[in-house]
Backbone as JSON Lines, residues from 0, in Angstrom:
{"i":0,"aa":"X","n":[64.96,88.17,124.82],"ca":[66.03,88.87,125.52],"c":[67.2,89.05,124.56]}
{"i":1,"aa":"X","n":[67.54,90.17,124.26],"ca":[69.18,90.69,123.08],"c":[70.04,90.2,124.12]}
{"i":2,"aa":"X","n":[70.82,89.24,122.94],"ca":[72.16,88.81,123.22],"c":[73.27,90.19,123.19]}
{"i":3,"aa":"X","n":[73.91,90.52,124.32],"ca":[74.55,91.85,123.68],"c":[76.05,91.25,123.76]}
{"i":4,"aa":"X","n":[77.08,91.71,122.73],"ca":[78.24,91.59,122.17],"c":[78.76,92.7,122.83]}
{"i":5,"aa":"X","n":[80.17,92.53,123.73],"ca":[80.88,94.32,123.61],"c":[82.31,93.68,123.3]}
{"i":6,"aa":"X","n":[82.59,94.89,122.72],"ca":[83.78,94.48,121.96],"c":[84.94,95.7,121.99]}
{"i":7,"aa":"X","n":[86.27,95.8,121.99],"ca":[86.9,97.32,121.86],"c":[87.11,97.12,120.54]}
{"i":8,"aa":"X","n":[87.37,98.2,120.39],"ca":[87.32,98.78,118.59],"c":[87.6,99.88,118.73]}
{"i":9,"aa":"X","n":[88.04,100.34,117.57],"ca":[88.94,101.12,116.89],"c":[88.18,102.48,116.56]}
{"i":10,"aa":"X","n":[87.63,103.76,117.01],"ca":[86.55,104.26,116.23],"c":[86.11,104.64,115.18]}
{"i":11,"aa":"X","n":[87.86,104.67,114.44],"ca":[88.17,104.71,113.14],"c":[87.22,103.56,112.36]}
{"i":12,"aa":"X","n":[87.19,102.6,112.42],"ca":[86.13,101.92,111.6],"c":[84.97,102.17,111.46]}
{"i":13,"aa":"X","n":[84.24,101.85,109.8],"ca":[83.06,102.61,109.72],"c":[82.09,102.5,110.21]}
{"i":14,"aa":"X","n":[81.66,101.08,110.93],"ca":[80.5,101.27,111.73],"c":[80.59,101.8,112.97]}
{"i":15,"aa":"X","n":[81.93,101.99,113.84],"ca":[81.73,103.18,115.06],"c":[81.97,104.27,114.45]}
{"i":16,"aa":"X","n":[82.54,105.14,113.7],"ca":[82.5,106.23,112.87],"c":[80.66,106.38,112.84]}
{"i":17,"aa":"X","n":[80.25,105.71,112.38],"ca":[78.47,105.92,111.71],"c":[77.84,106.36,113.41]}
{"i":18,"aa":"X","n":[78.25,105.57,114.18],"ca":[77.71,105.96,115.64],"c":[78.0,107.08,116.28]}
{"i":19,"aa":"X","n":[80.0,107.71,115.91],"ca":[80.2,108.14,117.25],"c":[79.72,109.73,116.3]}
{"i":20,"aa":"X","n":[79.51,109.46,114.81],"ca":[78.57,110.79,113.65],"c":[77.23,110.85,114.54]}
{"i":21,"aa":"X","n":[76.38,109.87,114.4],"ca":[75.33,110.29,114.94],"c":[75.02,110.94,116.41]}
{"i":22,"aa":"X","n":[76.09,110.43,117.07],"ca":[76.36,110.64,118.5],"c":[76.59,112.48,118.45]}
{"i":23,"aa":"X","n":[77.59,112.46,117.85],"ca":[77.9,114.09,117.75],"c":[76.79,114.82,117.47]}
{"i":24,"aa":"X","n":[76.16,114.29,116.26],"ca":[74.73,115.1,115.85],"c":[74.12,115.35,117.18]}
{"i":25,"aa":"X","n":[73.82,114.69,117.45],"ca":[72.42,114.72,118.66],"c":[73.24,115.59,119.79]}
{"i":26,"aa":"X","n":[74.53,115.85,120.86],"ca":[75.12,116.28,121.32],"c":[75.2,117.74,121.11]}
{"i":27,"aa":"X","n":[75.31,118.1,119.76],"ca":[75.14,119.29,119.42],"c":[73.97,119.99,119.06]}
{"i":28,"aa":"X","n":[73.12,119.2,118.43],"ca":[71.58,119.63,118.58],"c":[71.17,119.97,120.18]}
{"i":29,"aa":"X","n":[71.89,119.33,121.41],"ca":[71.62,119.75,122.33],"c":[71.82,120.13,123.28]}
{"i":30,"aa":"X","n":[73.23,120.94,123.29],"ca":[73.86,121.45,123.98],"c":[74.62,122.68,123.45]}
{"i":31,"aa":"X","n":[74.28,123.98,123.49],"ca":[75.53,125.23,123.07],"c":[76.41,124.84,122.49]}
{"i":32,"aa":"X","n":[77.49,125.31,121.79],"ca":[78.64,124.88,120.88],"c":[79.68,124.9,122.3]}
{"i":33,"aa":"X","n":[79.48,125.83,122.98],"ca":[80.51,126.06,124.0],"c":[80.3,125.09,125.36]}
{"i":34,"aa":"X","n":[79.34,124.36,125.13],"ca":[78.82,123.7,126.7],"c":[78.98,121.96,126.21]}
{"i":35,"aa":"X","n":[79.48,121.92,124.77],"ca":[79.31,120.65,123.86],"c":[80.31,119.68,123.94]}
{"i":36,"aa":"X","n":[80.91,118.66,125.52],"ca":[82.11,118.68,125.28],"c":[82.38,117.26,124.69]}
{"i":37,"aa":"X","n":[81.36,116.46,123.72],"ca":[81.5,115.25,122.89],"c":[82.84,115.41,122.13]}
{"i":38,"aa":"X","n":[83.21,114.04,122.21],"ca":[84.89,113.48,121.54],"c":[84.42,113.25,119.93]}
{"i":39,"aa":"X","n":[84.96,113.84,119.04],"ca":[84.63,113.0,117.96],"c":[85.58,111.86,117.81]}
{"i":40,"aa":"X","n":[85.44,111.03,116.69],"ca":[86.25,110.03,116.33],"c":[87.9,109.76,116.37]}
{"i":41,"aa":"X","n":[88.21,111.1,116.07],"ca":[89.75,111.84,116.3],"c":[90.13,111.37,117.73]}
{"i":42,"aa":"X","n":[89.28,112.35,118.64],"ca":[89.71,112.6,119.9],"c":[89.26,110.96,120.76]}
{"i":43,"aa":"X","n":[88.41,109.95,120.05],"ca":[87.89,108.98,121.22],"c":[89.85,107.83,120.36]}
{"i":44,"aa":"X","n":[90.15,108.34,119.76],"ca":[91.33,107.47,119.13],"c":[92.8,107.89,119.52]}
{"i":45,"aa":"X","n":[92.76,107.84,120.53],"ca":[94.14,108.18,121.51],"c":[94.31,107.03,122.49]}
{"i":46,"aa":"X","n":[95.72,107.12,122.71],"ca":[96.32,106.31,123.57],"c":[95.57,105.98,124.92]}
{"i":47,"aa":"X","n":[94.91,106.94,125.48],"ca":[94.49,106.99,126.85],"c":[93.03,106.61,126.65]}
{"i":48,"aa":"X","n":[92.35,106.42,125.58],"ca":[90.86,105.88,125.35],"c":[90.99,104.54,124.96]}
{"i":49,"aa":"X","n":[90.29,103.86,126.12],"ca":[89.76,102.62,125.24],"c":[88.11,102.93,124.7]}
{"i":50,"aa":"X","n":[88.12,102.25,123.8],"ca":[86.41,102.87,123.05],"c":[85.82,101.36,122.52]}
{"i":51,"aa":"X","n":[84.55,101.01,122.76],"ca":[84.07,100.13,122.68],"c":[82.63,99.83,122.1]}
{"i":52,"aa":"X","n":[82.27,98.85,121.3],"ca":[80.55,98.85,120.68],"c":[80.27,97.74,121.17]}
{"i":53,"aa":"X","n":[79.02,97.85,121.41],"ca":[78.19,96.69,121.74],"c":[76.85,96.52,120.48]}
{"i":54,"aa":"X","n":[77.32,95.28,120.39],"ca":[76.04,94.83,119.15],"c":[75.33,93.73,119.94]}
{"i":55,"aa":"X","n":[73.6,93.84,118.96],"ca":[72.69,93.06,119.5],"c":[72.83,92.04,117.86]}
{"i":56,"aa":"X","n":[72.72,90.55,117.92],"ca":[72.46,89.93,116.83],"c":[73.8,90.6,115.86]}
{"i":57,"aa":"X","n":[74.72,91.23,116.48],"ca":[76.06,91.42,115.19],"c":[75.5,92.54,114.56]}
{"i":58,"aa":"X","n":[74.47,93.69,114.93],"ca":[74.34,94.74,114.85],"c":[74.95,95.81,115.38]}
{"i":59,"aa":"X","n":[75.34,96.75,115.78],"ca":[75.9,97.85,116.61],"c":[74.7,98.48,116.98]}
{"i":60,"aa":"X","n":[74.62,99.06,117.98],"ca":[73.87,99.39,118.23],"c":[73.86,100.68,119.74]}
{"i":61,"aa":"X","n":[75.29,100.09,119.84],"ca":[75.85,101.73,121.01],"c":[77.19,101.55,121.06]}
{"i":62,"aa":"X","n":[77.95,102.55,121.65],"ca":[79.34,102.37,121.79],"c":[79.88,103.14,123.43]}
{"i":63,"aa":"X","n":[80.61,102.9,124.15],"ca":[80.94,103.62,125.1],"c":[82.7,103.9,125.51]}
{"i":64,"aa":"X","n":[82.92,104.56,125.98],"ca":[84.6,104.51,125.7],"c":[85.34,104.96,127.4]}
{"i":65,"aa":"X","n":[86.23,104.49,127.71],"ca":[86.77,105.08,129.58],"c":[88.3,106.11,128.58]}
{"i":66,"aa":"X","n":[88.47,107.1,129.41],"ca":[89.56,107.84,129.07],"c":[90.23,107.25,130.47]}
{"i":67,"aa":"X","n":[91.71,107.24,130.72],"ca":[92.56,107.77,131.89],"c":[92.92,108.38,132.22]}
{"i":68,"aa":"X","n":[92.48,108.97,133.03],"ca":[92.67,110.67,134.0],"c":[94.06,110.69,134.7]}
{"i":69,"aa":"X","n":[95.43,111.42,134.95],"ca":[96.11,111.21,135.15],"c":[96.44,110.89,136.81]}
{"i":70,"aa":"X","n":[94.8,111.23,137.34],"ca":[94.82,110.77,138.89],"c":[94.75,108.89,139.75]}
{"i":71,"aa":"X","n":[94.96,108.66,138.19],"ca":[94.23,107.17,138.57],"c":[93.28,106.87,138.5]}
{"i":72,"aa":"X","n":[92.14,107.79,138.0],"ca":[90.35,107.57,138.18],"c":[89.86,107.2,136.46]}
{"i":73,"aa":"X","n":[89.14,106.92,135.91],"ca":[89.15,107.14,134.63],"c":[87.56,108.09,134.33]}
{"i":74,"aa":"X","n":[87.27,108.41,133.08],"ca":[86.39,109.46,132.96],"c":[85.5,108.52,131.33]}
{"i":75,"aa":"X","n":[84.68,108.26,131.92],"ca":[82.8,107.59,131.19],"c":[82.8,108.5,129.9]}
{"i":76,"aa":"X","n":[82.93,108.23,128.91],"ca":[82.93,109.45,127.4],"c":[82.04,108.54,126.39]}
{"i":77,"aa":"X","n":[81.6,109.31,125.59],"ca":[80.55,108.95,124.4],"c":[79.94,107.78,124.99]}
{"i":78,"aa":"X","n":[78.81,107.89,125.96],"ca":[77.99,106.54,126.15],"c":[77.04,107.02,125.44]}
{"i":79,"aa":"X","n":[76.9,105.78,124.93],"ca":[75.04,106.47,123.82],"c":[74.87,104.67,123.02]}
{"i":80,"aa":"X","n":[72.92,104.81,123.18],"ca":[72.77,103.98,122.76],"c":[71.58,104.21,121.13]}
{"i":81,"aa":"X","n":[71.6,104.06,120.84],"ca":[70.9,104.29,119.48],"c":[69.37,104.67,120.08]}
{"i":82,"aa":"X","n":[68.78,105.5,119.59],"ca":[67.21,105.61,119.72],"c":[66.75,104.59,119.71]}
{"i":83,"aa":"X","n":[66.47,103.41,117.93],"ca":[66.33,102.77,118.11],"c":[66.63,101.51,119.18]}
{"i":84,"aa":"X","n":[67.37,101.27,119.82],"ca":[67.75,100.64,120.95],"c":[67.61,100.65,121.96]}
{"i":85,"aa":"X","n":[66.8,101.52,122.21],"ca":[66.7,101.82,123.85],"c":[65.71,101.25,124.57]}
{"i":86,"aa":"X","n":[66.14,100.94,125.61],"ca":[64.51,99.97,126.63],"c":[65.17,98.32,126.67]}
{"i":87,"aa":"X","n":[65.76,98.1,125.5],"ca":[66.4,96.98,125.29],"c":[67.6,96.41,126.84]}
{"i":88,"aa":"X","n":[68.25,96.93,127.18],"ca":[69.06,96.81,128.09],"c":[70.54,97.29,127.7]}
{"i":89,"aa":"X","n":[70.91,97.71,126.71],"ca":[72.22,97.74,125.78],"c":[72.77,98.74,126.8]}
{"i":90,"aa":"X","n":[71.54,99.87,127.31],"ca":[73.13,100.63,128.08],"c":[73.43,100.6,129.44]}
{"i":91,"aa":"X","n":[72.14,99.8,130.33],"ca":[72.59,98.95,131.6],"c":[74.22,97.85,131.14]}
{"i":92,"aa":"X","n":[73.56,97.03,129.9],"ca":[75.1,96.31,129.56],"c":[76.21,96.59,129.55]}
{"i":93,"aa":"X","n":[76.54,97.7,128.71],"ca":[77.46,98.72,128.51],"c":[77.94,99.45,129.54]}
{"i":94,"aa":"X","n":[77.08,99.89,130.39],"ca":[78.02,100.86,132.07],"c":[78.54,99.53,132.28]}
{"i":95,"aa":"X","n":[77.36,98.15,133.18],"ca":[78.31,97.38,133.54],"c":[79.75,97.03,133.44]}
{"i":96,"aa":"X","n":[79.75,96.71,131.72],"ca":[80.97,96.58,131.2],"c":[81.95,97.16,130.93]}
{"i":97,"aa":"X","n":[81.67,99.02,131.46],"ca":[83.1,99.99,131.74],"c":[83.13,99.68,132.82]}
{"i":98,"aa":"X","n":[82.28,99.7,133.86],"ca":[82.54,99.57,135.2],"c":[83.99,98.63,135.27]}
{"i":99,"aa":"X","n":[83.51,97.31,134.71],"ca":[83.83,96.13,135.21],"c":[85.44,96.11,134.37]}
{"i":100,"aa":"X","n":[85.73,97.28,133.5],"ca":[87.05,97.39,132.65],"c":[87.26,98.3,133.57]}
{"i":101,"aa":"X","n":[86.95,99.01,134.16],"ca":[87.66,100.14,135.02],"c":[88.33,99.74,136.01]}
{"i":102,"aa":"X","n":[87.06,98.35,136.9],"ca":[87.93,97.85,138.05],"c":[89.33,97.4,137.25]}
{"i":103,"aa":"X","n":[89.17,96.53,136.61],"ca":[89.87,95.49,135.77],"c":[91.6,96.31,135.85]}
{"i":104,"aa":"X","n":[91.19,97.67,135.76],"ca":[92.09,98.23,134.74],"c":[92.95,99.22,136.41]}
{"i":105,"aa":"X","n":[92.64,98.62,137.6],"ca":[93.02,99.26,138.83],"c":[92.17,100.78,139.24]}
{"i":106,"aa":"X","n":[91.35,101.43,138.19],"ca":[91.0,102.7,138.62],"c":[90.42,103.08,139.68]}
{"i":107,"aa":"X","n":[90.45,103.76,140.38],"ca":[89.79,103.99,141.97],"c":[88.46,104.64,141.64]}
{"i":108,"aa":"X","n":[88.26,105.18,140.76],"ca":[86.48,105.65,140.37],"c":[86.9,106.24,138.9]}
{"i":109,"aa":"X","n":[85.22,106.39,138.59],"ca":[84.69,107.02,137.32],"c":[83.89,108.1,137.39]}
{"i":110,"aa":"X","n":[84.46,109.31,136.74],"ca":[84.03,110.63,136.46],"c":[83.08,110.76,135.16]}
{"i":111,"aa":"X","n":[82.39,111.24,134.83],"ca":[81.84,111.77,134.17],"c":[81.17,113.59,133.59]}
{"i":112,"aa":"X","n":[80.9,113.49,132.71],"ca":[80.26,114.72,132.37],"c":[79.07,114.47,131.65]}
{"i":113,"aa":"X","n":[77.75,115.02,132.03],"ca":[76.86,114.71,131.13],"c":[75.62,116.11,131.14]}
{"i":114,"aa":"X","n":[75.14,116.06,130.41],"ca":[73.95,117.08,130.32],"c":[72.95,117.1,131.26]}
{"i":115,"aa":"X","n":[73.07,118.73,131.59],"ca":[71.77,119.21,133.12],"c":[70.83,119.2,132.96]}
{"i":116,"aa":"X","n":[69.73,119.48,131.14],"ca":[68.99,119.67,130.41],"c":[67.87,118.66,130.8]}
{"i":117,"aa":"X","n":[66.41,118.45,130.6],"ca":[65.82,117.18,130.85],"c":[66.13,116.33,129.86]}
{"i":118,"aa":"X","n":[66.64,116.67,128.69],"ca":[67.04,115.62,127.27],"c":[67.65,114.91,128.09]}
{"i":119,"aa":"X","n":[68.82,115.06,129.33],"ca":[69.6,114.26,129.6],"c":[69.41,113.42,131.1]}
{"i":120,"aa":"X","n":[68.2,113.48,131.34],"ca":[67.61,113.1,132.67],"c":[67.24,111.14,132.67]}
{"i":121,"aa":"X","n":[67.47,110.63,131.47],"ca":[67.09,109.23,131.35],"c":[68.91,109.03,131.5]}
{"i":122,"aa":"X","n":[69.89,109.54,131.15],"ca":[71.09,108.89,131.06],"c":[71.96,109.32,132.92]}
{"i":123,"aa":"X","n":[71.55,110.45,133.28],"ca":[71.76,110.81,135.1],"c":[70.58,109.88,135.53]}
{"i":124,"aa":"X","n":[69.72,109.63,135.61],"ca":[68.88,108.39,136.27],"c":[69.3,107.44,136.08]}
{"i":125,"aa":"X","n":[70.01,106.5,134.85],"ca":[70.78,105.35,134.77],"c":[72.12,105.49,135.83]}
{"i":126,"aa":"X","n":[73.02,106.63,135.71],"ca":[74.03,106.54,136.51],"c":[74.12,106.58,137.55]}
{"i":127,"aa":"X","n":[72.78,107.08,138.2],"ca":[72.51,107.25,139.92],"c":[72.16,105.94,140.48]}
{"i":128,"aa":"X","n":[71.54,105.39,139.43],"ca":[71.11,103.98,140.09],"c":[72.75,102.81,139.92]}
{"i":129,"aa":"X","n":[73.31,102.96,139.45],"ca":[74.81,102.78,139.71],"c":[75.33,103.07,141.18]}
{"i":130,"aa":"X","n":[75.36,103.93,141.54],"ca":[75.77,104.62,142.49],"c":[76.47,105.94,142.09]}
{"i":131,"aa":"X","n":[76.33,106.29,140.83],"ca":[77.25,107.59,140.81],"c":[76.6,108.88,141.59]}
{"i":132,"aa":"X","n":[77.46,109.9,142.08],"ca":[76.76,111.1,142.46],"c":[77.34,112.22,142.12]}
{"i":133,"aa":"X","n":[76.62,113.35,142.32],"ca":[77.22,114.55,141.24],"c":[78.35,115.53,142.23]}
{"i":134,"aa":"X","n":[79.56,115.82,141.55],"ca":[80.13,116.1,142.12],"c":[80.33,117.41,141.35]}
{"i":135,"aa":"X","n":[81.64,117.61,141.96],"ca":[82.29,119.22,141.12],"c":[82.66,119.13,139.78]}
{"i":136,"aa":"X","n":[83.31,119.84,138.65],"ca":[84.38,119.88,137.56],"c":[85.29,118.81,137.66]}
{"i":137,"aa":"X","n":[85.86,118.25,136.81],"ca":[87.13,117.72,137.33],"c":[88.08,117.47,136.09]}
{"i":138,"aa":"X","n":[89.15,116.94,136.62],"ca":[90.42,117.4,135.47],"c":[90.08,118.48,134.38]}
{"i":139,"aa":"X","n":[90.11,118.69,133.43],"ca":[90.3,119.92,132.57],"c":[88.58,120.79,132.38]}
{"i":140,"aa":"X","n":[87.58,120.46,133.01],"ca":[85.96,120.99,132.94],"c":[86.48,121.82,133.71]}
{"i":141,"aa":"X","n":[85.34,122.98,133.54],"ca":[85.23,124.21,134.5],"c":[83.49,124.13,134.72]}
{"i":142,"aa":"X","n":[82.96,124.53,135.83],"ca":[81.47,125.11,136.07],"c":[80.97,125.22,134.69]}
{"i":143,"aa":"X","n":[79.73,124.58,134.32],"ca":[78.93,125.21,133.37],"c":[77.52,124.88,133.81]}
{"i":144,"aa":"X","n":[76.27,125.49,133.32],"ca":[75.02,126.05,133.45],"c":[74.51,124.44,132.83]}
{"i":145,"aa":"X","n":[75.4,123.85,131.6],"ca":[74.55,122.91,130.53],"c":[75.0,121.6,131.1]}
{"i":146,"aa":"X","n":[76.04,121.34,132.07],"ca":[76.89,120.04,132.32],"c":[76.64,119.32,134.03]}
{"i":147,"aa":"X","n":[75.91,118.31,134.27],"ca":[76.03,117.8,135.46],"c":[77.28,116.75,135.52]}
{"i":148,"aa":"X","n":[78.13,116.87,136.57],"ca":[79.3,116.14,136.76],"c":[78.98,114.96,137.29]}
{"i":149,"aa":"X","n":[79.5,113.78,137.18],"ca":[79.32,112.83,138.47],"c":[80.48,112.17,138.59]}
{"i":150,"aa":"X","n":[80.23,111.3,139.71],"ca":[81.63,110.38,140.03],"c":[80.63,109.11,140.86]}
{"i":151,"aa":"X","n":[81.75,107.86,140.92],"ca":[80.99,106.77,141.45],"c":[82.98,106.34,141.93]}
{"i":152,"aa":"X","n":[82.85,106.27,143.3],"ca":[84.2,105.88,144.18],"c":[83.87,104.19,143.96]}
{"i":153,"aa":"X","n":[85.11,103.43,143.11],"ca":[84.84,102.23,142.33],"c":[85.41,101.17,144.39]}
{"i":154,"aa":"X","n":[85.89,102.07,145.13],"ca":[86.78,101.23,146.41],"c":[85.41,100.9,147.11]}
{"i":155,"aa":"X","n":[84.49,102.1,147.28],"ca":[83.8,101.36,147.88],"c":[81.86,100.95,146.57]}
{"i":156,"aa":"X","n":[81.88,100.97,146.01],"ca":[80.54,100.89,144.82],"c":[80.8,98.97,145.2]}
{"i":157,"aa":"X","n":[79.01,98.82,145.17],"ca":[79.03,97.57,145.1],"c":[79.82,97.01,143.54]}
């Protein structure tokens, strides 16, 4: 069973830099330039992001980050767990542990944006079994063809 580490960090450092690179790669390999709405390193390094890695054995091995939405809710950004890593449990660990910074942090729920595509049907099956469900656009998204929305209401979520 992987011991998993989560930790906040900076994304500026080079081993989340190496992740939130590969992260972008794959994001854009699969989604339109215009439907693509991944943070790079720049954008996950603002005041309103906390951004976080989780290592197995002092490896890295995923990173996930909560923005604050100015409604009080916060919004799920760059979750990704390494190819290699997956099956392992790292990104059951990882929601837990925004979840559990979101309560922490007073937010009344978590929004998301993630891909409609089947590429993105293993990461909407993780969040449904959460309790999230798909809702409309929200704060600055508009309707798109490539993006399923969700939300999980943190007042009442087990």
């Amino acid at each position: 069973m992987p011991e998993f580490l989560i930790e906040r960090t900076s994304p500026a450092r080079p081993e989340a830099a190496a992740l939130i690179a590969r992260h972008v790669a794959l994001m854009a390999a699969q989604s339109p330039e215009e439907s693509c709405h991944v943070l790079d390193g720049g954008g996950l390094d603002t005041p309103d992001v906390a951004f976080f890695l989780i290592r197995d054995g002092g490896v890295p091995v995923g990173m996930g980050a909560l923005r604050t939405l100015p409604d009080g809710a916060m919004e799920l950004k760059s979750m990704h767990t390494l190819a290699e890593a997956r099956g392992t449990g790292a990104g059951r660990a990882m929601l837990e542990f925004l979840l559990d910074h979101a309560r922490a942090q007073g937010a009344r729920g978590v929004y998301l944006e993630t891909g409609s595509t089947e590429d993105f049907r293993p990461a909407r099956t993780l969040y449904e079994r959460y309790g999230f469900v798909e809702c409309g656009p929200f704060d600055d998204y508009a309707e798109d063809p490539w993006s399923t929305f969700m939300h999980l209401d943190l007042r009442t979520a087990a």
